[in-house]
C-alpha atoms as an extended CHARMM CRD file, in Angstrom:
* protein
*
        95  EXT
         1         1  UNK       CA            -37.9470000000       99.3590000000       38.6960000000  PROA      1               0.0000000000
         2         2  UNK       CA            -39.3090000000      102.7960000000       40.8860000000  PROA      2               0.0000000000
         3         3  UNK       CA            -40.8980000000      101.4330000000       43.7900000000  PROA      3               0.0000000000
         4         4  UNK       CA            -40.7890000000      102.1590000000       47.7270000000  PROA      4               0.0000000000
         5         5  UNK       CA            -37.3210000000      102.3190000000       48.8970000000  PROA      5               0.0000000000
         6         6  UNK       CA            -36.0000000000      102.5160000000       52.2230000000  PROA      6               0.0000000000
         7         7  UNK       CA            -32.9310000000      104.2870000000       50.8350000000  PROA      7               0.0000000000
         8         8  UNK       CA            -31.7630000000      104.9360000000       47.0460000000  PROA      8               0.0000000000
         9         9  UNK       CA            -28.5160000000      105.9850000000       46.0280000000  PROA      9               0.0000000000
        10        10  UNK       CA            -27.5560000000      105.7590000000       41.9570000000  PROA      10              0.0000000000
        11        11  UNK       CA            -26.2750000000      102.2410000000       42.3910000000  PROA      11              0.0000000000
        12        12  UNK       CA            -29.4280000000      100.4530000000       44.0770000000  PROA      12              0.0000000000
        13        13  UNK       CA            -32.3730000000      101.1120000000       45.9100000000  PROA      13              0.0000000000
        14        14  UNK       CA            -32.7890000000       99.3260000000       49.1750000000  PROA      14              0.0000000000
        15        15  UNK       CA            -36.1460000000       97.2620000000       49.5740000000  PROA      15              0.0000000000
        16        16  UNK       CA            -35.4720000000       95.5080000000       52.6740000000  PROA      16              0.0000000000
        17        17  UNK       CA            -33.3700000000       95.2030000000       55.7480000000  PROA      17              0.0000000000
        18        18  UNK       CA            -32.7920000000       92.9510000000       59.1900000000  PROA      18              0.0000000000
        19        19  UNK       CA            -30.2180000000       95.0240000000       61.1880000000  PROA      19              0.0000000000
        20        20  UNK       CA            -28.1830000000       94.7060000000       64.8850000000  PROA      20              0.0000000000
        21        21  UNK       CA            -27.1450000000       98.0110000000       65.5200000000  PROA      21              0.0000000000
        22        22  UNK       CA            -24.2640000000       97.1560000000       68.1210000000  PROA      22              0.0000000000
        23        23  UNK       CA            -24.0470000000      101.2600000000       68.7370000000  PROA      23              0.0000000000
        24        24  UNK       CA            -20.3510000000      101.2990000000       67.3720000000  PROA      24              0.0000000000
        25        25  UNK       CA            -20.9530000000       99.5550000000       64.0900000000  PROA      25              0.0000000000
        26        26  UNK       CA            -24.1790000000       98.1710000000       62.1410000000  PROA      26              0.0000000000
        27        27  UNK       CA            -24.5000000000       95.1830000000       60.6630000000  PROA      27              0.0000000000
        28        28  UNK       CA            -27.4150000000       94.9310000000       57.7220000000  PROA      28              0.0000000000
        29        29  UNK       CA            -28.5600000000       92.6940000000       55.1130000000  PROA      29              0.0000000000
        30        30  UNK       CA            -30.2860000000       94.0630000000       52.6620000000  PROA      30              0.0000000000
        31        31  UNK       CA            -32.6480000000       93.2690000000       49.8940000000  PROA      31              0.0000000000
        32        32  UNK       CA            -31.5610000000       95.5680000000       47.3200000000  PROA      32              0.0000000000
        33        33  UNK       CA            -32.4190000000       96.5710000000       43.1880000000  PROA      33              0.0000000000
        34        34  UNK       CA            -29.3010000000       96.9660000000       41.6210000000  PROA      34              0.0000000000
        35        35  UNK       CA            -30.2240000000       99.8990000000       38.4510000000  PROA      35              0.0000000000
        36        36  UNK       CA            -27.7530000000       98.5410000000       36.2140000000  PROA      36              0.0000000000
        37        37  UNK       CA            -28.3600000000       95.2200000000       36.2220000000  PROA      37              0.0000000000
        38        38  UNK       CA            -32.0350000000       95.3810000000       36.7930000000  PROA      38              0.0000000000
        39        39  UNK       CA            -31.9590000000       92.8130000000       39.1410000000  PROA      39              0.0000000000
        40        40  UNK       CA            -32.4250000000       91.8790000000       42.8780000000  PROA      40              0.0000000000
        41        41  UNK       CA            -29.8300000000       91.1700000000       44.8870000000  PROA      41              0.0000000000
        42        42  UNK       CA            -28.8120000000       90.5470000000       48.4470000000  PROA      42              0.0000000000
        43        43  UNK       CA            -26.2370000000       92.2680000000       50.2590000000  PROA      43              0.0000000000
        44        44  UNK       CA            -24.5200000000       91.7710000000       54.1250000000  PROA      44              0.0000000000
        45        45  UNK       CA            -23.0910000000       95.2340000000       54.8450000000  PROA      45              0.0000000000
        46        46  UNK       CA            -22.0380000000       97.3570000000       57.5790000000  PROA      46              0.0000000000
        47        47  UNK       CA            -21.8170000000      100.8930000000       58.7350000000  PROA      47              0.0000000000
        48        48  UNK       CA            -20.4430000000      102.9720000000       61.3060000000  PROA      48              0.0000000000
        49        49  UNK       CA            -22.9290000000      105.5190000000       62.8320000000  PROA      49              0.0000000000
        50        50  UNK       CA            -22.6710000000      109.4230000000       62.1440000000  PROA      50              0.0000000000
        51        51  UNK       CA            -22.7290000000      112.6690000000       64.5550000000  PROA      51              0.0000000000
        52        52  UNK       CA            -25.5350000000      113.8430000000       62.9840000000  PROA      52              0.0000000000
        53        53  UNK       CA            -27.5530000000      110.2750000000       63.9020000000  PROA      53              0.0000000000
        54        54  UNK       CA            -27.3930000000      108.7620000000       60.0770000000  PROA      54              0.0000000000
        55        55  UNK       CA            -25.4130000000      106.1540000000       58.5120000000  PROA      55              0.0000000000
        56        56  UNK       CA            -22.1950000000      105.7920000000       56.4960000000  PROA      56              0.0000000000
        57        57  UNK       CA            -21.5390000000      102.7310000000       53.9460000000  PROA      57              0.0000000000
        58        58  UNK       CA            -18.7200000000      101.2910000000       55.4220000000  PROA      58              0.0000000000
        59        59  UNK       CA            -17.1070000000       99.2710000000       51.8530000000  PROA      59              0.0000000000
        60        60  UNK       CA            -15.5490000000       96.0010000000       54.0620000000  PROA      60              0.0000000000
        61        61  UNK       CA            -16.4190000000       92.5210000000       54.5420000000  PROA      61              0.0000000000
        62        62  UNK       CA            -19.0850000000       91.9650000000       57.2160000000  PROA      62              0.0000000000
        63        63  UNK       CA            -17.1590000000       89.7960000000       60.4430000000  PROA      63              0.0000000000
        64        64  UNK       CA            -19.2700000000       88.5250000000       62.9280000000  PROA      64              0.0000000000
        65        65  UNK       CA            -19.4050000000       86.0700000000       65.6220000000  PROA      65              0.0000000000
        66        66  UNK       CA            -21.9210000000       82.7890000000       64.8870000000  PROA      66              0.0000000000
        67        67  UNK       CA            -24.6760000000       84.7030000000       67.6700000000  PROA      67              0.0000000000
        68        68  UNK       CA            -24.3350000000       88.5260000000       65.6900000000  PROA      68              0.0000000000
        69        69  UNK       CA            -24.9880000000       86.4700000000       62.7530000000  PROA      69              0.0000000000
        70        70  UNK       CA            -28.0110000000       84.6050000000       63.7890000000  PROA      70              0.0000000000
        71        71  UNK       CA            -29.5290000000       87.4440000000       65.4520000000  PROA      71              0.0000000000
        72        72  UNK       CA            -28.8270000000       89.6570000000       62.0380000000  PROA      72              0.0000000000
        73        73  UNK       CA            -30.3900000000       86.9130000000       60.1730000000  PROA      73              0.0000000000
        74        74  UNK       CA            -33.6740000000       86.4530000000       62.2330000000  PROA      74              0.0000000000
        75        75  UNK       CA            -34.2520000000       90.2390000000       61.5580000000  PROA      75              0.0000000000
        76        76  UNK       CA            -33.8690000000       89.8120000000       57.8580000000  PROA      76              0.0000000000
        77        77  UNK       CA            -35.8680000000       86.9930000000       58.5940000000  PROA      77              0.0000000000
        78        78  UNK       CA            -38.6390000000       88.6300000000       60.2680000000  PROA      78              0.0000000000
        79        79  UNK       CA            -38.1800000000       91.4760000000       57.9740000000  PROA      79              0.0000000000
        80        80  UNK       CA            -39.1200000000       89.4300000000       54.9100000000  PROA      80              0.0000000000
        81        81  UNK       CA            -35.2630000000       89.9300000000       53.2500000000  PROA      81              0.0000000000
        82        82  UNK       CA            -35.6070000000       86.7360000000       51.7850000000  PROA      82              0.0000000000
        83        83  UNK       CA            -38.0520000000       85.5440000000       49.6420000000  PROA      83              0.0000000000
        84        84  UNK       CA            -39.9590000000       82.3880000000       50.2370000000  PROA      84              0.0000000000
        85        85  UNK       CA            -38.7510000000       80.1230000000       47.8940000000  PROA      85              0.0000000000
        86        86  UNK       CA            -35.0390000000       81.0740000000       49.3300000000  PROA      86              0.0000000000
        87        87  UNK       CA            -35.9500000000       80.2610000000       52.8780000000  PROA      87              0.0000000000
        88        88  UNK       CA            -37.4330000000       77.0400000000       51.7790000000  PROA      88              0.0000000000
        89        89  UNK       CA            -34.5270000000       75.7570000000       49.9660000000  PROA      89              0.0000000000
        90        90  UNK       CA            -32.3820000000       77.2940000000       53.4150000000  PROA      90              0.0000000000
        91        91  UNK       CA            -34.7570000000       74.9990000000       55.8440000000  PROA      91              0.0000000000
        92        92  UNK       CA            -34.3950000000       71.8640000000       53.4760000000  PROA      92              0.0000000000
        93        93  UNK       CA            -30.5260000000       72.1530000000       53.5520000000  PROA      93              0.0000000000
        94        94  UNK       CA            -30.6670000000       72.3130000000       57.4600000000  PROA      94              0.0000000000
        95        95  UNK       CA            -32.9420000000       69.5310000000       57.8920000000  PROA      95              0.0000000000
């Protein structure tokens, strides 16, 4: 799959992101295309920002307090991370 990526590396492309940039860490999740599986897939991540104003992959688990993770979810949310069908089955489980 080529398509319009935010960011491509030779593992994935990413499609999609929500992010809270806290200014000493980010926290993402991602909609990404994994090449070698040919498949979508969704990733929680985090990076630590750069001198030169990027981003570097930081390979840990993603910790965050119950508000950092709502507030990274309503920008994946918003962001249209997760398809339709996923946040339907999300809203039936919480109701």
């Amino acid at each position: 799959m080529k398509g319009n990526f935010i960011r491509e590396t030779d593992y994935c492309g990413v499609m999609k992101q929500g992010t809270l940039d806290k200014g000493t860490h980010i926290s993402k999740i991602e909609r990404i295309y994994v090449k070698k599986k040919q498949e979508e897939e969704i990733r929680f991540c985090y990076y630590k920002p750069t001198e030169n104003g990027g981003e570097r992959f930081i390979t840990r688990p993603l910790d965050l307090n119950e508000e950092e993770m709502f507030e990274l979810l309503s920008t994946a949310i918003d962001n249209d991370v997760f398809s339709d069908e996923f946040k339907k089955k999300l809203k039936d489980k919480l109701s």
